[in-house]
C-alpha positions in Angstrom: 120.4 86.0 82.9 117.1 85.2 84.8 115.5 83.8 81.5 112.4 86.4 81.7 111.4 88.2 78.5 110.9 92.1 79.4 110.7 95.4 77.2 112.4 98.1 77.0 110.0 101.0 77.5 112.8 104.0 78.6 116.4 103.7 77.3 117.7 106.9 77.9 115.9 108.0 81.9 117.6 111.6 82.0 116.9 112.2 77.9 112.9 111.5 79.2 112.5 113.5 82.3 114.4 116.2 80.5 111.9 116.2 77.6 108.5 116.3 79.6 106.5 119.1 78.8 106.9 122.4 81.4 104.4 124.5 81.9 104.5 128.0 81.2 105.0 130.7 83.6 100.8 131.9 82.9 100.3 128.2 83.0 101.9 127.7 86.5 99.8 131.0 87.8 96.4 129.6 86.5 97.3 126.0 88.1 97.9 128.3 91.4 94.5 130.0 90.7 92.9 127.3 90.3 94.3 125.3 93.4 93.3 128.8 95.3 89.6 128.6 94.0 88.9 124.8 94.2 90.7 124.1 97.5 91.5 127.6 99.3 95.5 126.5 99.0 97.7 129.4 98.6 100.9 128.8 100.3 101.8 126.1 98.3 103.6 126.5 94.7 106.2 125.2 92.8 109.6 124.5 93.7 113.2 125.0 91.7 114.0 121.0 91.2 111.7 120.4 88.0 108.9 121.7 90.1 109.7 120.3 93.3 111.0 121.9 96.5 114.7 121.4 97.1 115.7 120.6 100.8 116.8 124.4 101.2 113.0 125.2 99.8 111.5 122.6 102.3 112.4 123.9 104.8 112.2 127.5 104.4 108.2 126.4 103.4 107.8 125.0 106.7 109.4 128.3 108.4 106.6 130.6 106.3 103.9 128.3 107.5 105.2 129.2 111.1 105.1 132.8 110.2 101.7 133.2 108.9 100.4 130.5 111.4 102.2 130.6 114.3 98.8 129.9 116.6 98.4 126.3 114.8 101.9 124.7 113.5 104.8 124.6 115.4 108.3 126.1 114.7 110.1 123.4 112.6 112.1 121.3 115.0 114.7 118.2 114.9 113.9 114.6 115.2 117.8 113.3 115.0 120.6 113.5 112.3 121.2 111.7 109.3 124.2 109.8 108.4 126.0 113.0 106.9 124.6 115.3 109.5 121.6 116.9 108.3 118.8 117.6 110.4 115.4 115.7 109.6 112.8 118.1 110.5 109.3 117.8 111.7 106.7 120.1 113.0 103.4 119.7 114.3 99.4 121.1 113.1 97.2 121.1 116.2 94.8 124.6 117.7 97.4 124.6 120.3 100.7 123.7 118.9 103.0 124.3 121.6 101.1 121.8 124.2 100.7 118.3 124.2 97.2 117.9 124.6 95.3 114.4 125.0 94.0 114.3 121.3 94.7 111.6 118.8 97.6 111.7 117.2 98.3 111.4 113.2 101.8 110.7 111.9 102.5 111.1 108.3 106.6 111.2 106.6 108.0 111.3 103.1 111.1 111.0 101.1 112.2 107.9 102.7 113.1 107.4 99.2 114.9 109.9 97.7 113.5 110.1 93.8 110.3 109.8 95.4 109.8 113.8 95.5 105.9 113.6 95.3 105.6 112.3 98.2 106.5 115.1 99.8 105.0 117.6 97.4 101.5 115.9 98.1 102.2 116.0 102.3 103.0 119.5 102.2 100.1 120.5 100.3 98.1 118.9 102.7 99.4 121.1 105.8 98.9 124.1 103.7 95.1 122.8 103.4 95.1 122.9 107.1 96.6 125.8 107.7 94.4 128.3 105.2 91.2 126.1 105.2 91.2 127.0 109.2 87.9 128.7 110.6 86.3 128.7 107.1 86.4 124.5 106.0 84.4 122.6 108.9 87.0 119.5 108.7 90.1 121.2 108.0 89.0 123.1 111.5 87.9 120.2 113.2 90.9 117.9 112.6 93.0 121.3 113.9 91.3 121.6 117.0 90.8 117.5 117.4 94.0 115.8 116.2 97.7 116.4 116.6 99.0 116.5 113.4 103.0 115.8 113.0 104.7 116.0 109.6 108.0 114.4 108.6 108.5 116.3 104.9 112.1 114.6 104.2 112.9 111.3 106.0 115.9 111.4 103.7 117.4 114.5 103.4 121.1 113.0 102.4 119.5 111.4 99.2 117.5 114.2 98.3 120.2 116.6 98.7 122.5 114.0 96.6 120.0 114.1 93.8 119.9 118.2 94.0 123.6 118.1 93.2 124.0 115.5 90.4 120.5 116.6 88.9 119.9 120.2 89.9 116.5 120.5 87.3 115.0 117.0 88.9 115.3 113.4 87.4 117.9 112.3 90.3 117.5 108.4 90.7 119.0 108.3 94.2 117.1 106.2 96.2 119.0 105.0 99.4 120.5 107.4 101.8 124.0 108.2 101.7 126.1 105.3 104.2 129.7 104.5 102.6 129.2 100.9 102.6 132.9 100.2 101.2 134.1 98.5 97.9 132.1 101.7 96.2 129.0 101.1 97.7 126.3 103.5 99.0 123.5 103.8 100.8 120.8 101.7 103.4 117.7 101.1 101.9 115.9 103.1 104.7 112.4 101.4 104.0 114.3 97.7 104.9 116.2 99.1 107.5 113.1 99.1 110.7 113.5 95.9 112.9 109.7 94.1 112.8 111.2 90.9 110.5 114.0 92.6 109.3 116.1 90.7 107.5 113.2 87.9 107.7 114.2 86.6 104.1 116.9 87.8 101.2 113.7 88.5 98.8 111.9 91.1 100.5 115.2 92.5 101.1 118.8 92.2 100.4 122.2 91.5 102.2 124.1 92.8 99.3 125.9 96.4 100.2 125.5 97.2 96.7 121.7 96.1 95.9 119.1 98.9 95.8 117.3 97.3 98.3 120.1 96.9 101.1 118.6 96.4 104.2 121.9 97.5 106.4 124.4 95.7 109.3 121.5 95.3 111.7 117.9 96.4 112.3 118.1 100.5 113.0 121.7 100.7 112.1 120.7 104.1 110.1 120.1 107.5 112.3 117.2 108.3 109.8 115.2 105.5 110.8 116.1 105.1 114.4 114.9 109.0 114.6 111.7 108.5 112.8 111.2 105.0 115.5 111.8 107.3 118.6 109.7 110.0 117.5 106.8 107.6 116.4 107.1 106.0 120.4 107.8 109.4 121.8 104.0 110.7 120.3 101.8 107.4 120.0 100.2 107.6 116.6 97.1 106.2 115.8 97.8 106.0 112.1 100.6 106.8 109.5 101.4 107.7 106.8 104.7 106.2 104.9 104.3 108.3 101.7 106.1 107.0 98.4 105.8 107.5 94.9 104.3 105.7 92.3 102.0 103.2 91.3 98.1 104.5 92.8 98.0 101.8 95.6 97.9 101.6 99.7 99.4 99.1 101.2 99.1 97.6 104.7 100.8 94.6 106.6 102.0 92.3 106.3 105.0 93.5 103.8 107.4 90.6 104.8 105.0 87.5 103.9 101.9 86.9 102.2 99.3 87.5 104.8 97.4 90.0 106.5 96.9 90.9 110.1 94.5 89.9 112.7 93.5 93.3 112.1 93.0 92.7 108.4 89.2 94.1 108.6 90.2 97.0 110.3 92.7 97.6 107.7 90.6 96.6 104.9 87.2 99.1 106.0 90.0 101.5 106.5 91.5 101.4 103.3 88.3 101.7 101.9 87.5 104.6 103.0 91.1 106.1 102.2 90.7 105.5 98.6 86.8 106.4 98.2 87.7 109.3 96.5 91.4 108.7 94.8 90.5 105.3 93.4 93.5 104.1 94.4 93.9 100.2 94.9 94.0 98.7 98.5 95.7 95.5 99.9 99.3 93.8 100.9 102.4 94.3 99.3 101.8 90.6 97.7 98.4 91.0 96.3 99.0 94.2 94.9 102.7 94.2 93.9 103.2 90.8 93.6 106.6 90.6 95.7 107.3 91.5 99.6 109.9 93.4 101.7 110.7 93.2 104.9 112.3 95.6 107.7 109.3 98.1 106.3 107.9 101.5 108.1 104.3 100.0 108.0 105.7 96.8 109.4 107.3 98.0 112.2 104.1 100.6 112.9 101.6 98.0 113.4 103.8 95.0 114.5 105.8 96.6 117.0 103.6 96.2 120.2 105.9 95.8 123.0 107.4 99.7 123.3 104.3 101.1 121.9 101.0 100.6 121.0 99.8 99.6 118.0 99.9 102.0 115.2 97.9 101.6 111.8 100.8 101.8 109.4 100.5 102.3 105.8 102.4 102.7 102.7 101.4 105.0 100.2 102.2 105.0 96.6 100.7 108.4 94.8 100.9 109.2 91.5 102.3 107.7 88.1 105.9 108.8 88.0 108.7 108.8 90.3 109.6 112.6 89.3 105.6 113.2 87.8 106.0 116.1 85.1 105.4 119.6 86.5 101.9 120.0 85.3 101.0 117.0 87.5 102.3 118.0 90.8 98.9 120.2 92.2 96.6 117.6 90.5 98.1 114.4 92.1 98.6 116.4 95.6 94.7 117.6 94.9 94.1 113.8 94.8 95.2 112.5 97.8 94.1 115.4 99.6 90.9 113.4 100.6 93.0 110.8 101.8 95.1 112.4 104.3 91.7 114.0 105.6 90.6 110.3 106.3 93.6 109.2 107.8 93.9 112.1 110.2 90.2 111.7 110.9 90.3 107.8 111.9 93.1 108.4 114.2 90.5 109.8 116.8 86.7 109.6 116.5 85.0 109.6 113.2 81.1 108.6 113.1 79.6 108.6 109.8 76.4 107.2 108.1 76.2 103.4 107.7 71.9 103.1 106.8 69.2 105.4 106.6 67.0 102.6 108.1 63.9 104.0 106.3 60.6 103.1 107.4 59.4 102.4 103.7 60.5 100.3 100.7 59.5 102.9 98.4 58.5 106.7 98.8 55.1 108.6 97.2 53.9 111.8 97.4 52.2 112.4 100.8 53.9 109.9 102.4 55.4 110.2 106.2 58.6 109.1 106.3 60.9 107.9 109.6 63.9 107.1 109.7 66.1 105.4 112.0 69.8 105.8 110.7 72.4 103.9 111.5 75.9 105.3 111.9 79.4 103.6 112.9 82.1 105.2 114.6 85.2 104.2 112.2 87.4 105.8 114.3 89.9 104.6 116.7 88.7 106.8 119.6 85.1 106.9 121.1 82.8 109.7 120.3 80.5 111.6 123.1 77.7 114.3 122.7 76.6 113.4 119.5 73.5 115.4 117.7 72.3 114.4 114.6 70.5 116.9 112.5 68.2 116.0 109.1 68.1 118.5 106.2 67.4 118.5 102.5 67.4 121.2 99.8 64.2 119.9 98.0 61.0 122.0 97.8 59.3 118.3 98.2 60.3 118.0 101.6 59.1 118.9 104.9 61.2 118.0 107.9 59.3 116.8 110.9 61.5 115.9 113.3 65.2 117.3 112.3 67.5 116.2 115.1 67.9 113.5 117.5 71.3 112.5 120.1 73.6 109.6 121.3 75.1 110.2 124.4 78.2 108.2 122.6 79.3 105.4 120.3 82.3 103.5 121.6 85.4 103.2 118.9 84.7 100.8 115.9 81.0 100.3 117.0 77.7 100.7 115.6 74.5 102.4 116.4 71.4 103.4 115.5 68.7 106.3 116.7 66.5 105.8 119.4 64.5 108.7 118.8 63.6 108.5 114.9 64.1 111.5 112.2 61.1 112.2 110.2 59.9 114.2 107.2 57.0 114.7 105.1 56.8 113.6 101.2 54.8 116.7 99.5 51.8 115.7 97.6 53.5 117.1 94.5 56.3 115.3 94.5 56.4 114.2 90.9 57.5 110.7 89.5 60.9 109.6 89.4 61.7 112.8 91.6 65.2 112.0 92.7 65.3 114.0 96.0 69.1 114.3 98.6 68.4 114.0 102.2 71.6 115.7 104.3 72.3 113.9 107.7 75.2 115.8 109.5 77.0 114.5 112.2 78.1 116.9 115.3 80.3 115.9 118.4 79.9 118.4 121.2 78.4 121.0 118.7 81.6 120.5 116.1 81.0 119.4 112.7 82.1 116.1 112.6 81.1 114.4 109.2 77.9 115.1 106.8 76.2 112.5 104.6 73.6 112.2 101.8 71.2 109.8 101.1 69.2 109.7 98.0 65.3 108.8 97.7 63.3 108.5 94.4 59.2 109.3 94.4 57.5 106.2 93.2 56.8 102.4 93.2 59.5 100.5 91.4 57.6 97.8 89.0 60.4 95.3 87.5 60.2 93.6 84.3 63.3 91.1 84.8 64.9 89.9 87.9 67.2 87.6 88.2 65.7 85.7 91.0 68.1 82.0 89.8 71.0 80.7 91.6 72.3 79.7 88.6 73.8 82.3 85.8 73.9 80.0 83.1 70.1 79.5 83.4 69.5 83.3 82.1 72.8 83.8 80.7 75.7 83.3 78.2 78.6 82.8 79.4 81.7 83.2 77.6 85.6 83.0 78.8 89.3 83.0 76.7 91.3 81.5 77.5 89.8 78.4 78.0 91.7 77.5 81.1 90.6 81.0 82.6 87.9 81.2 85.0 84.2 81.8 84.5 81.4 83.7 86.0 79.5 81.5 88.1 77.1 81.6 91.3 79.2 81.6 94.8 77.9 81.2 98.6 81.1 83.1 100.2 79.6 87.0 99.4 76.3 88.0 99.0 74.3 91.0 99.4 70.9 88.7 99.1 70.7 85.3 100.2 71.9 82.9 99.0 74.5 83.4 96.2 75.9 86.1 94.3 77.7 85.6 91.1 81.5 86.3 90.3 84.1 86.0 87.9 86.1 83.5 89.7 84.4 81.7 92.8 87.2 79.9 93.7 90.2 82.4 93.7 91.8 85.7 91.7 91.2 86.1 88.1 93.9 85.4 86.1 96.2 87.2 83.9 95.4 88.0 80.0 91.6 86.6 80.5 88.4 87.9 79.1 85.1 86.6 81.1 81.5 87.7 79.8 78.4 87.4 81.3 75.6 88.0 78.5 71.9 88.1 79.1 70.6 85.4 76.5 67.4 86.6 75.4 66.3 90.4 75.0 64.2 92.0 77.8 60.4 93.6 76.3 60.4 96.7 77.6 57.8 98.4 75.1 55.8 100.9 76.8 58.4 101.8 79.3 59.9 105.3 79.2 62.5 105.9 81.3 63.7 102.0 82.0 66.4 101.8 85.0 69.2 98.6 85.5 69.8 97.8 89.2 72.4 95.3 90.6 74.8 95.2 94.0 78.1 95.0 93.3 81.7 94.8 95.5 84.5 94.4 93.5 88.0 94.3 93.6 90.4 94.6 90.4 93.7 95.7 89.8 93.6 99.8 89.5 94.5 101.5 86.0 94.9 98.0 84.2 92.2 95.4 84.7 88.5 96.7 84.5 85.2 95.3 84.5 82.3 97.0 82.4 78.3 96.6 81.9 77.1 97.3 78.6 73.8 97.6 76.7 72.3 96.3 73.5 70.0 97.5 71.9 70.3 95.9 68.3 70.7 91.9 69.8 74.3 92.5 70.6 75.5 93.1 67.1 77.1 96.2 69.1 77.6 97.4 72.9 77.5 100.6 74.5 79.2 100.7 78.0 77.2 102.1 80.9 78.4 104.6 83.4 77.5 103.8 86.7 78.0 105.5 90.6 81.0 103.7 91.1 82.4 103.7 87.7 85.3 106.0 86.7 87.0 106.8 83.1 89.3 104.3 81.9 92.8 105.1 81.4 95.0 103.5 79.5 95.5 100.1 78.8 91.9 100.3 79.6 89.6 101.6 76.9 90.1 105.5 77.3 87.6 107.9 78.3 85.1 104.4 79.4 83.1 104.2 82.1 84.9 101.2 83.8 85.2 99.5 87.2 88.5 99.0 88.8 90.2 99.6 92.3 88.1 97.8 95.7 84.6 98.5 97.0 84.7 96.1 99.7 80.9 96.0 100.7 78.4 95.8 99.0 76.9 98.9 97.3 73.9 99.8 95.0 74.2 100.6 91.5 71.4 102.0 89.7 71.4 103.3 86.0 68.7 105.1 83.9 68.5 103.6 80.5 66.2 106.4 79.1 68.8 107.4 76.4 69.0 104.6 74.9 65.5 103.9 72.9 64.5 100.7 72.2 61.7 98.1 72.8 64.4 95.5 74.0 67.5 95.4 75.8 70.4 92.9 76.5 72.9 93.6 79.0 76.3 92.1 79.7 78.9 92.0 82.3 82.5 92.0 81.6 85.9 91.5 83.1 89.1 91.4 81.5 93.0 91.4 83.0 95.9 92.4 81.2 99.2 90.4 82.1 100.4 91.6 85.5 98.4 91.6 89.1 95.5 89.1 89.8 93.0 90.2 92.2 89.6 88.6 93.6 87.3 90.1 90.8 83.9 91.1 90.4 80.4 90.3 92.4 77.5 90.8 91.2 73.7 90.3 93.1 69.9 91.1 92.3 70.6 91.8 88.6 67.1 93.8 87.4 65.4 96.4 85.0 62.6 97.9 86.3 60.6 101.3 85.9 59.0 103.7 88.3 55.1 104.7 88.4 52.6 105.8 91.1 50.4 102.8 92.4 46.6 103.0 93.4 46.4 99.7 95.3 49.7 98.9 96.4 50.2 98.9 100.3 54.0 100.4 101.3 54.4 98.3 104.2 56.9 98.9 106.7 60.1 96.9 106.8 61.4 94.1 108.8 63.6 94.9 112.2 66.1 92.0 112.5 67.6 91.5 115.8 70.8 89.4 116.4 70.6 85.1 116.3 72.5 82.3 115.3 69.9 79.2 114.5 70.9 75.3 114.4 71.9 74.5 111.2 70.1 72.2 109.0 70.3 69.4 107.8 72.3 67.8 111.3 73.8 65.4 111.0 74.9 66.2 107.4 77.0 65.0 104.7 78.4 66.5 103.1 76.8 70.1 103.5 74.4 72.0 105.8 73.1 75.0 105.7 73.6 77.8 109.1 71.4 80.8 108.9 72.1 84.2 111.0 70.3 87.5 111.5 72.2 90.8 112.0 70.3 94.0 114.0 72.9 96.8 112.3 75.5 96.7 109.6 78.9 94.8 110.9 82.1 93.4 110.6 81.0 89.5 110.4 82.9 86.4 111.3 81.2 83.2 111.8 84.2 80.4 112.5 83.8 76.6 112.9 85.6 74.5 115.4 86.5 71.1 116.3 86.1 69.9 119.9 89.4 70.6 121.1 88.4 74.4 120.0 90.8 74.3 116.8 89.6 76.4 114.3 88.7 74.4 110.8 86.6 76.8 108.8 86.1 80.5 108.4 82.4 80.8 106.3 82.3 84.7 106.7 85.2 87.4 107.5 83.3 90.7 106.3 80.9 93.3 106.6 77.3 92.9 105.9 74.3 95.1 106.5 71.2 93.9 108.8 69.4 91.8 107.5 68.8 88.0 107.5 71.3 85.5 106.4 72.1 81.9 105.1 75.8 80.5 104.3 76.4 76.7 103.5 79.0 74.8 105.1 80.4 72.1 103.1 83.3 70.0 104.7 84.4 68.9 100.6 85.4 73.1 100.4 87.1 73.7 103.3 90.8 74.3 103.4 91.2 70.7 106.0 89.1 68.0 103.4 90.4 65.9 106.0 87.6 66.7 108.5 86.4 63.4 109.8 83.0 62.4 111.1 82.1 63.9 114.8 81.0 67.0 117.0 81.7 71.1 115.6 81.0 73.7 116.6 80.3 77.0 115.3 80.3 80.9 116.8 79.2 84.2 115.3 80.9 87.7 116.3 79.3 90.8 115.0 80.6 93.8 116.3 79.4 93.7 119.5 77.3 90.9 119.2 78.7 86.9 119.9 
């Protein structure tokens, strides 16, 4: 009736879940084995509802892990009732389980929706991780003895019991909970049902008793979610967890409109680090799932400020399925395991390597080597007696001076050593050496985090650079459709001054578009044996669908062989399967370096590409200091140490202008950026930077013909710089 074309992809929902493959019962063992060897998880198997625990199952789980770990999870306790009477139960992970101790505390709940069974599969998996990973894994110890841990396994347990009865071997598609509504209707739509902007509009949720997305009489008319509110008051989380199944995405505020939160860059650096490891794609419910909701869990956890503190609420959405086949359940659990880590450790202090801050551009053999790293507390607490200790497991190095200290490092702050770490470069270090350099991080003598940083022995000699500000002067570029568009130079994100390329300088990419970015003449590399391509890159594309690739030529582009890079992973289909690809966000901007020695040839051409199939459109693909270049081992070069920037904001230039000038910046240590104009009457009219950037120096163009008022008349701005702790 809408007039919208769609396809049919499932016809017959029960006829598919029922025909998924099962794995054996020697199948199901080695999965257990293997779980057991890669990740020390025991506790955790498979459940008698296609795989997944039943309610009965849950919670007899959560009374074995009180058994066998009664010193470090709670007995299993009530929160409140739902609407038929069932208990919703929750227990807590902490050294001392049975105190409330001072320590950050980490909130984390699943099932709100009732066919969303992997959500809770993939928490309890997690607490079994804890549990058995205890006094042998240094985080799995450390968030134990630093973080209170509480654990919400079924938000729902009405609709998941439904779904048990009506589909006893899995598949149920009960979402809601279980309310009579009248006229034949059931069930609240607990994830519309929390009172930040409920009801704020009839698209992010509905007033129709009958609609799967039925937001209820009132704000908190449902027991389930007035229990999950109290609790989430009652123990002051510093993040949570609102897990759901499916799609590979986190989501943060806001859900009800499209916009983010003055917190937006905590949320974003956050999210960042969440999916590092799962891939998963970060942003809003709009940008990612191109609709909103309101009356949500992470809504309410961030927005409500008045009976509790702010909480950093998120929305979770793990796997590919709503019921994923059997043989998926450990894997997608295993896969989000990281991400839970990271959640529970930014809920208190979590200090981790920003730069290593050497003392060199390049490294040699017999060099001496200091370093002055610089590390930022992510965290939402502040972190105190904090040693720093250098390592590396190469016979090529000797470490001088191994440890240094902070007495602290106040929450969401950066710092560098006072006292540097050092190490000697042995005279035998041979060319193109790639050597790992282990910087742990230890608060009051506890492991906190560990990080490695990678050196390579010689003198990097390029033999293209693109130095231009202009892509077309060096490149080809190509786009279809015509209207889509094109890679070009911007001035909003750089790594080097003053531009950087992208797909689409002015916006998101669009839907069903393929831009290319081709190197128009062949780079001479004769001679050259072991050739290496270096660019930045940030990047930001839709997750299992879109993808960006760089790709070699060694025959004049008759043909292209796609490169795998650090930050690439194997596409999936619709993507080219099995391809090194980029997809998902990398938010700052990070180093790519990729040998070329397989690929024999006296010339190369490279090429960038990005292309979107027809669903979400996300900001795209940056690109900076595009070069090839090779290692050797110089005779008369000097290895000069590198600049120290310290923190200034200069008068821009030209002034007066018309209708551009230029404001340049310095920055002493890596930080979240913003540098605002404003109008006399202090009204903000321009935001030229909102994100993080390493130190270094800095130029961004302010032109009044770009700005989102063109109105701007003639007169007197202003403009101010905030950098952390810097203004």
């Amino acid at each position: 009736n809408s007039g919208l074309t769609y396809e049919i992809l499932i016809d017959d929902w029960k006829a598919y879940y029922n025909a998924l493959p099962i794995p054996t019962e020697a199948e199901k063992e080695f999965i257990k084995m293997e779980s057991e060897r890669n990740f020390g998880v025991t506790g955790f198997g498979f459940g008698s509802m296609g795989g997944y625990y039943t309610l009965a199952e849950i919670e007899a789980d959560l009374d074995e892990m009180f058994q066998l770990f009664p010193n470090l999870i709670t007995q299993k306790f009530s929160i409140g009732s739902s609407i038929e009477g069932r208990t919703i139960w929750a227990v807590k992970i902490s050294d001392n389980p049975n105190i409330n101790e001072s320590e950050p505390a980490v909130g984390l709940d699943a099932l709100i929706h009732a066919r969303e069974p992997q959500s809770m599969a993939t928490l309890m998996y997690f607490m079994w991780y804890l549990l058995e990973n205890y006094g042998t894994d240094p985080e799995a110890t450390y968030l134990v003895n630093n973080r209170e841990i509480y654990c919400v396994p079924c938000f729902n347990p009405d609709g998941y019991e439904y779904n048990r009865q009506t589909n006893p071997n899995g598949g149920g598609y009960w979402r809601k909970n279980r309310r009579n509504n009248g006229g034949g209707c059931y069930g609240i739509d607990l994830n519309r049902n929390f009172g930040y902007k409920w009801g704020y509009d009839n698209n992010g949720s509905s007033p129709d008793p009958c609609a799967e997305t039925y937001r209820g009489t009132a704000a908190f008319s449902e027991p389930e979610s007035q229990a999950i509110r109290d609790f989430a008051i009652l123990k002051n989380y510093g993040t949570h967890f609102n897990m759901h199944t499916y799609g590979g995405y986190i989501l943060y505020p806001w859900g009800y409109i499209n916009a983010e939160t003055p917190d937006s860059l905590t949320y974003r650096e956050f999210a960042s680090l969440l999916t590092s490891y799962s891939g998963y794609a970060f942003g809003s419910g709009g940008q990612l799932l191109g609709y909103n909701s309101n009356g949500s869990v992470r809504d309410w956890m961030y927005g409500e400020q008045t009976v509790k503190n702010k909480i950093y609420g998120y929305t979770i959405e793990i796997g590919d399925d709503f019921w994923p086949s059997q043989n998926q359940i450990f894997p997608i659990a295993q896969q989000n395991l990281r991400t839970m880590i990271y959640q529970s450790f930014l809920a208190g202090e979590y200090v981790q390597l920003v730069e290593a801050n050497f003392n060199k551009e390049y490294f040699l053999p017999s060099d001496f080597i200091e370093l002055f790293p610089e590390f930022k507390n992510k965290g939402l607490a502040s972190a105190y007696n904090l040693t720093f200790e250098l390592t590396s497991p190469s016979q090529y190095i000797t470490v001088n001076t191994g440890s240094s200290s902070l007495d602290s490092i106040e929450a969401r702050s950066t710092s560098s050593l006072i006292t540097p770490l050092s190490f000697l470069i042995s005279s035998s270090a041979p060319l193109e050496e790639e050597i790992s350099l282990v910087i742990t991080t230890k608060t009051n003598g506890d492991l906190l985090s560990s990080d490695t940083t990678t050196i390579v022995i010689g003198y990097p000699v390029f033999v293209f650079k693109d130095t231009t500000n202009n892509p077309s002067s060096l490149w080809t570029i190509t786009k279809t459709p015509g209207s889509s568009p094109q890679w070009d130079s911007t001035y909003k994100s750089f790594y080097s001054e003053p531009n950087s390329y992208t797909d689409s300088k002015n916006g998101n990419y669009i839907n069903s578009a393929t831009v290319t970015m081709t190197l128009t003449n062949p780079i001479n590399i004769s001679g050259v044996l072991n050739p290496r391509l270096q660019y930045w890159t940030r990047f930001d594309i839709e997750s299992d669908y879109d993808y960006g690739q760089v790709k070699v030529s060694t025959n004049n582009g008759t043909s292209w062989i796609p490169l795998d890079g650090n930050y690439t992973q194997p596409g999936v289909y619709p993507q080219p399967p099995g391809q090194p690809v980029y997809d998902g966000s990398i938010s700052s901007w990070v180093k790519e370096e990729i040998s070329l020695a397989n690929y024999l040839s006296s010339q190369f051409k490279i090429q960038f590409q990005l292309k979107t199939d027809g669903g979400i459109t996300r900001d795209g693909w940056y690109l900076d200091d595009i070069g090839l270049f090779f290692y050797t081992i110089p005779t008369n070069v000097s290895n000069d140490e590198k600049p120290v920037y310290k923190f200034s904001l200069e008068q821009n230039y030209p002034n007066p202008f018309n209708p551009s000038t230029v404001i340049s910046y310095q920055l002493p240590v890596t930080s979240n950026v913003k540098l605002k104009v404003y109008d006399v009457l202090g009204n903000e009219v321009a935001t030229l930077v909102n994100e993080e950037k390493p130190a270094g120096s800095y130029e961004i163009e302010f032109n009044v013909a770009q700005v989102s008022r063109p109105e701007l008349s003639s007169g007197i701005y202003f403009y101010k710089l905030s950098a952390g702790e810097y203004t």
